[in-house]
C-alpha positions as CSV (number, residue, x, y, z in Angstrom):
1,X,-15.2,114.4,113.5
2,X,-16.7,116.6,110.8
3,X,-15.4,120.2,109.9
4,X,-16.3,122.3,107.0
5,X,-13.8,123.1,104.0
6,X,-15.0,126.4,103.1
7,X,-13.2,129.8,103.5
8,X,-14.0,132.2,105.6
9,X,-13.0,135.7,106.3
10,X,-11.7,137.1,109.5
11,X,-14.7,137.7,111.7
12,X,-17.5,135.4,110.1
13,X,-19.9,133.5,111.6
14,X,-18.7,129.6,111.9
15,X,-15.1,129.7,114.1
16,X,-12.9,132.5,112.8
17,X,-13.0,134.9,116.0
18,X,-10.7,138.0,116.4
19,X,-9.6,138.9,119.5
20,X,-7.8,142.5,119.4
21,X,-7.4,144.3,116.1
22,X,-3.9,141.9,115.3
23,X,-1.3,144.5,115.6
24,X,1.3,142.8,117.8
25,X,1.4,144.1,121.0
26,X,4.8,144.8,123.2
27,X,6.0,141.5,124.1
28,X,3.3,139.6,122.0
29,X,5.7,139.4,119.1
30,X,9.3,138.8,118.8
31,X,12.1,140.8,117.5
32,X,11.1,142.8,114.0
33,X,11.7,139.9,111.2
34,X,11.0,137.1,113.6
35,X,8.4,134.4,113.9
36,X,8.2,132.7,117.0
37,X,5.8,128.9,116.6
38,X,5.0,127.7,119.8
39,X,3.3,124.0,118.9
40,X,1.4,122.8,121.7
41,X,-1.0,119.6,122.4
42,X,-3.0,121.4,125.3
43,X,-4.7,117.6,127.0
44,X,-8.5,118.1,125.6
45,X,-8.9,121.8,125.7
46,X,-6.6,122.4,129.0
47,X,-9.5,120.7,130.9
48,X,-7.1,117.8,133.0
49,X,-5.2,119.8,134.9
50,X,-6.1,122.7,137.1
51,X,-6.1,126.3,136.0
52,X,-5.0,124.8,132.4
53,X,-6.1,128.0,129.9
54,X,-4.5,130.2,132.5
55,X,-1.3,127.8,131.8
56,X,-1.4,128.0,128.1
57,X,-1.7,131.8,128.5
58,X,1.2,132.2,130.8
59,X,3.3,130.3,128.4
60,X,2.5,131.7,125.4
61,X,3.3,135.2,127.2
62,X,6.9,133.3,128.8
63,X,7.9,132.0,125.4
64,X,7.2,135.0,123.5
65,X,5.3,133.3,121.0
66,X,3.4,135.0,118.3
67,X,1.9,132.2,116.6
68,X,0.8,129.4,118.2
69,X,-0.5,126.1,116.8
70,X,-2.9,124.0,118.6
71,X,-3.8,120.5,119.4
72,X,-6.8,118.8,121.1
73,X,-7.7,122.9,121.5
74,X,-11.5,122.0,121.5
75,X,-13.1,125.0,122.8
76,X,-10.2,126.5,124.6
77,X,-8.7,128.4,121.7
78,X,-11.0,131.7,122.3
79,X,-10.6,131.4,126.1
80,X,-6.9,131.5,125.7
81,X,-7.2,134.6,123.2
82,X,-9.4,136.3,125.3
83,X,-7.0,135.2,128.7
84,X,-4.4,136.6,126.6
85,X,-6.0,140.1,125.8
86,X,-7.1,140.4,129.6
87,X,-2.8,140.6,130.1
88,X,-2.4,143.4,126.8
89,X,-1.5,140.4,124.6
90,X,-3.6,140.8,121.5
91,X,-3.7,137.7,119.3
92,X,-6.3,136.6,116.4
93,X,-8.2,133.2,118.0
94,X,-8.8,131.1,114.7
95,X,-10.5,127.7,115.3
96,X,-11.9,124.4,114.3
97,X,-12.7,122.7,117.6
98,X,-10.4,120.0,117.7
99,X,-7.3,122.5,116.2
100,X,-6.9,125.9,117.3
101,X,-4.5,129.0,116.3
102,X,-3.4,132.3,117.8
103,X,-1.4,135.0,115.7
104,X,0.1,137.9,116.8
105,X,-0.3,139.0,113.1
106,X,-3.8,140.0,111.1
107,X,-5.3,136.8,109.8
108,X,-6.6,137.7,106.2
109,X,-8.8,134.4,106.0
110,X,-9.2,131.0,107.2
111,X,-10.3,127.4,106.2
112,X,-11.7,125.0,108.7
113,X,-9.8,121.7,106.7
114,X,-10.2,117.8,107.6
115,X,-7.9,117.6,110.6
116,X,-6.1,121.1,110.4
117,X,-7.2,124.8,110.3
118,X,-5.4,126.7,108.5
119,X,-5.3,130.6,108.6
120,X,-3.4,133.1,106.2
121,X,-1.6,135.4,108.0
122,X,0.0,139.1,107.1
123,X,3.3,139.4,109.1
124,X,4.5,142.8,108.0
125,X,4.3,142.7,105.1
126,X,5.0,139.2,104.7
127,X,2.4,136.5,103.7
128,X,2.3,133.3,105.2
129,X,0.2,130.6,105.1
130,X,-0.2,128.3,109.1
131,X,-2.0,125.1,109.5
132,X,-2.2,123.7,113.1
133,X,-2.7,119.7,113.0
134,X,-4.1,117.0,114.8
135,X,-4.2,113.2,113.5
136,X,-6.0,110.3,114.2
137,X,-4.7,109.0,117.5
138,X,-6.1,105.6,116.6
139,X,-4.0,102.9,114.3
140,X,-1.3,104.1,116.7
141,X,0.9,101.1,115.0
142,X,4.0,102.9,117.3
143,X,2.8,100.2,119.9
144,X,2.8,97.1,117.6
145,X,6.6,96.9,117.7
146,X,6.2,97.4,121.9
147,X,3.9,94.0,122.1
148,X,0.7,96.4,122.5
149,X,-2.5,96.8,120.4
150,X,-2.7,99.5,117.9
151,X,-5.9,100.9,118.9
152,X,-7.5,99.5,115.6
153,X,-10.8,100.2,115.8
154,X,-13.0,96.7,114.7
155,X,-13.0,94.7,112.0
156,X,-9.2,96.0,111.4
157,X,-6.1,94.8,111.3
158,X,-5.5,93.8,114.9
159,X,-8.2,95.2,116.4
160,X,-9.0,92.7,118.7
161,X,-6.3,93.4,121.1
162,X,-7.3,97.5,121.4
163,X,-5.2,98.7,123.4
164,X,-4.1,95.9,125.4
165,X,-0.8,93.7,125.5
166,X,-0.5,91.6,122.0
167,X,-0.6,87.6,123.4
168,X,1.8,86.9,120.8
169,X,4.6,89.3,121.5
170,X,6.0,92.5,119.6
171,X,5.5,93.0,116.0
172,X,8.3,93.1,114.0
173,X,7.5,92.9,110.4
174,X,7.9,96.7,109.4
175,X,5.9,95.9,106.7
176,X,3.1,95.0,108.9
177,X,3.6,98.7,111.3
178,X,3.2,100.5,108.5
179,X,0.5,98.7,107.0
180,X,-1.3,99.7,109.8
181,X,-0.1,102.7,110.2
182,X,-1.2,103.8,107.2
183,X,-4.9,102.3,107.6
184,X,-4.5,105.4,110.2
185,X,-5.7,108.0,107.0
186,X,-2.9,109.9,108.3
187,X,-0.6,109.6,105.5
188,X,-3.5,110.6,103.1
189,X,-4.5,113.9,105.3
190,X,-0.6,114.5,104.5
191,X,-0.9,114.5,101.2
192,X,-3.8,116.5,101.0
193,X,-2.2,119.1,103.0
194,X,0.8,119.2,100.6
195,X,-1.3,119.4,97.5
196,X,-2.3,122.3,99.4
197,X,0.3,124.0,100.8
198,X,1.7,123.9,97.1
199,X,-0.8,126.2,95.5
200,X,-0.1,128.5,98.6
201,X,3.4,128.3,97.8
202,X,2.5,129.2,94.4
203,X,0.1,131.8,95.2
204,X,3.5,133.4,96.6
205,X,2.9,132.3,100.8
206,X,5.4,131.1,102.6
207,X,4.0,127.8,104.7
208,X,4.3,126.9,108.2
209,X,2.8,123.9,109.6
210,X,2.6,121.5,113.3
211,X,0.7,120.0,115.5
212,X,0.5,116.5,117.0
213,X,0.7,113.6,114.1
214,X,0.0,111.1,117.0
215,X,2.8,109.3,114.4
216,X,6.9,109.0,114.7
217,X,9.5,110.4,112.8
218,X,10.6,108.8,109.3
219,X,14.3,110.1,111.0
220,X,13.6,108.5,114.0
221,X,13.1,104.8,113.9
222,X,16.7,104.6,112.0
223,X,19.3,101.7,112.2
224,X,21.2,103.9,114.8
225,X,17.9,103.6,116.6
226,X,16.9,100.1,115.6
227,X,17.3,98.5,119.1
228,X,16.8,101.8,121.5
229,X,13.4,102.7,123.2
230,X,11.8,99.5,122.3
231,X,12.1,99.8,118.4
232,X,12.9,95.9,119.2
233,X,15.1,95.7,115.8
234,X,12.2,97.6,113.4
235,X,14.0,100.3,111.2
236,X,10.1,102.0,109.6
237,X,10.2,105.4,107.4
238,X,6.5,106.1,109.1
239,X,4.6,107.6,106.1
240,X,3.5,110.9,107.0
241,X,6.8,112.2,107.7
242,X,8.1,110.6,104.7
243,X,5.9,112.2,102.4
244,X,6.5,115.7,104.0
245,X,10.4,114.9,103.2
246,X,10.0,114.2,99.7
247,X,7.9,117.4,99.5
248,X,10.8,119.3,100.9
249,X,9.6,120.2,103.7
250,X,11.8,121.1,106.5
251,X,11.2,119.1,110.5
252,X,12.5,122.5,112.8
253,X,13.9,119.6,115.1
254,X,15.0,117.1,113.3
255,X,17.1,119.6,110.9
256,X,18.8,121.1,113.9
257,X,19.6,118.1,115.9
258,X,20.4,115.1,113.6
259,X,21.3,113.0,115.9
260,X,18.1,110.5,117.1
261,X,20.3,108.3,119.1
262,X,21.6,111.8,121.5
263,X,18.6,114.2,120.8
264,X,15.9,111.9,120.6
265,X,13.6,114.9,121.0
266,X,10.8,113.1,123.0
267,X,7.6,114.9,123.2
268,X,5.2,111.9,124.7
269,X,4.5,110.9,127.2
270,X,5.2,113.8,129.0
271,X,6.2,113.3,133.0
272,X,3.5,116.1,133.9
273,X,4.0,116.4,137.9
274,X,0.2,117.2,138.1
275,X,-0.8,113.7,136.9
276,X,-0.3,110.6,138.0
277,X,1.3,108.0,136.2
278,X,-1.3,106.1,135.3
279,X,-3.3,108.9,133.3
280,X,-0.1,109.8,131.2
281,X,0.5,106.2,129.7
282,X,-1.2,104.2,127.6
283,X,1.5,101.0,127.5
284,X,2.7,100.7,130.7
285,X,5.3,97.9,130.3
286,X,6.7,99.5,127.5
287,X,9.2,102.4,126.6
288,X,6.7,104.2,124.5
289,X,8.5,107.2,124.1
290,X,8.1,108.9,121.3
291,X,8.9,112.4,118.9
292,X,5.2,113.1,117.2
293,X,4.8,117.3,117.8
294,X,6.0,118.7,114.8
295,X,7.1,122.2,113.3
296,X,7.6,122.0,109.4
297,X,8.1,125.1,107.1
298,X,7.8,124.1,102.9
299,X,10.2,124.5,100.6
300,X,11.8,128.1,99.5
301,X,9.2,129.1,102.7
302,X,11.5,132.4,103.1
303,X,11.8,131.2,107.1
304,X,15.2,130.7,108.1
305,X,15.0,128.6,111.1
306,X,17.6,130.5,114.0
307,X,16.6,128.5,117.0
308,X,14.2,125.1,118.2
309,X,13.6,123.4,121.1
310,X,11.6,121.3,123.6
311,X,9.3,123.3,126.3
312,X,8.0,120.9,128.8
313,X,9.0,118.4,131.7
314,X,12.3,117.3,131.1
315,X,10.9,114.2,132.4
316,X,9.1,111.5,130.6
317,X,6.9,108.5,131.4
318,X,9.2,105.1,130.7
319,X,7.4,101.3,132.0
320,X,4.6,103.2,133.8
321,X,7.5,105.1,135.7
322,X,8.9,109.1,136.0
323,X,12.2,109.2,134.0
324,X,14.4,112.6,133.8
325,X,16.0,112.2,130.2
326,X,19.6,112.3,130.4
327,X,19.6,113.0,126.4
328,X,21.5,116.2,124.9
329,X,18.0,117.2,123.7
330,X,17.7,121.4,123.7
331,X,15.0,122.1,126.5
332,X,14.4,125.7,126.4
333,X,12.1,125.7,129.6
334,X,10.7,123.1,132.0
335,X,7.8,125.3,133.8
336,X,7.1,124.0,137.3
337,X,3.9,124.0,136.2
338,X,2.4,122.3,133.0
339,X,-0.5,121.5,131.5
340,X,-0.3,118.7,129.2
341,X,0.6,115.3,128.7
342,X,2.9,116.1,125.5
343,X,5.6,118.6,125.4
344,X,5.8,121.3,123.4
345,X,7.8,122.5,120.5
346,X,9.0,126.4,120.2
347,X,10.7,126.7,117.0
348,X,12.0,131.0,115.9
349,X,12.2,131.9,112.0
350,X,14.1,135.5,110.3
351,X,11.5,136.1,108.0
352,X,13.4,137.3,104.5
């Protein structure tokens, strides 16, 4: 998918559209000094399930969000703005197609970047520079260790099995996962983003970033993990998540809940009760379950992180079944209704 690298300021021609004049209406915005990131993959622009932008828009209003990062957003990221202003909630709609953002706040400018827009954004005062992501979903080498293709598109490693069961069994070699894994171009959209988020950080912007890596956890597939969820014995520090680490940045989840083994923090496949079964899993004789929505804030970001947690079906998709999680993971709301096939991550910041 091609987008364009240039800047553009609020308003232009080309993606960047303003709905409402930014001030924060009552409601849209938390508490004085807070930020509020609702991270959301909304299932190809809120298209597979009925009513979906009317969904997105009642939960950004539920959760209180006042900046909200989005995945597979498509065309939907306007609609939702404009949903939202039709309520009083004013938010700025800032959007690449496949990513999407809403703030709360003024956006001063925006970029259109290679798998993220990214939008800087005045919070009283404050400046802060958001990026909403969304990786290559292909390469998904989470499935080798499960005994199912990678999705490998052809000639590459393993391509000939797509999606399918792997004759031979599970993969094992973590070498080999993240070999393929980072074939993905993942890991190098990563760095790109942290080269930068740096000179924002330098520029004197605090950086928040998320969205859906379609890629696991560098805390997740740990020795304590090793033989849970289908791991099948492989311990692999997945690369884009290990670069981010080394960066310093900080994962909202992962910092507040240790723990992979009791707060796994599962965010696909999501049990959506709107679905069926066989539209919300993609190995269906495997645990696939896996952490890949992310909220990460960069180092010295002046954003103290005060609260995270799941929003979503407590539920989740295990060997082409319904599974409630028994986990002590934090869900701060399971709606009734739900659009998506992910669950969501709601993360709340004291700005300093």
């Amino acid at each position: 998918m091609t987008r364009r690298n240039a800047m553009r300021v609020l308003g232009a021609a080309g993606g960047v559209l303003a709905a409402g004049a930014g001030v924060p209406m009552a409601g849209a915005a938390p508490a004085a000094g807070e930020l509020r990131v609702l991270a959301i993959n909304i299932w190809l622009g809120g298209s597979k399930i009925s009513n979906g932008i009317g969904l997105v828009t009642d939960l950004i209003i539920d959760t209180q969000a006042s900046l909200v990062l989005l995945s597979e957003a498509n065309q939907a990221t306007k609609k939702i703005a404009d949903a939202l202003a039709k309520k009083g909630q004013k938010f700025n709609a800032v959007s690449s197609g496949d990513t999407g953002l809403l703030s709360a706040y003024p956006v001063e400018d925006s970029a259109d970047q290679q798998w993220m827009v990214k939008a800087r954004l005045n919070i009283d005062g404050k400046r802060v520079t958001a990026y909403a992501a969304h990786l290559e979903y292909r390469w998904y080498a989470t499935y080798l260790p499960r005994g199912y293709g990678a999705g490998v598109p052809a000639p590459g490693e393993y391509s000939e099995f797509g999606w399918n069961k792997t004759p031979g069994g599970p993969v094992t070699d973590a070498a080999t996962v993240q070999r393929v894994n980072v074939a993905s171009g993942r890991p190098d959209v990563i760095g790109r983003f942290i080269d930068d988020a740096k000179a924002e950080a330098a520029a004197g912007r605090s950086v928040i970033m998320g969205g859906d890596f379609n890629e696991p956890s560098v805390f997740d597939w740990a020795p304590a993990t090793a033989n849970l969820f289908d791991h099948n014995g492989v311990v692999v520090p997945w690369e884009s998540t290990r670069r981010l680490q080394q960066a310093g940045f900080v994962d909202a989840y992962r910092s507040a809940y240790p723990n992979p083994v009791t707060h796994p923090g599962f965010t696909w496949p999501a049990s959506n009760p709107d679905a069926p079964v066989s539209q919300l899993t993609w190995a269906p004789e495997a645990d696939e379950r896996d952490r890949i929505d992310y909220i990460f804030t960069g180092p010295g970001a002046g954003l103290n992180l005060t609260s995270v947690g799941i929003v979503g079906p407590r539920g989740s998709i295990v060997r082409n079944a319904r599974k409630d999680e028994d986990t002590k993971d934090n869900f701060i709301s399971s709606p009734a209704k739900w659009v998506t096939d992910h669950k969501a991550v709601l993360a709340t910041y004291r700005i300093n």
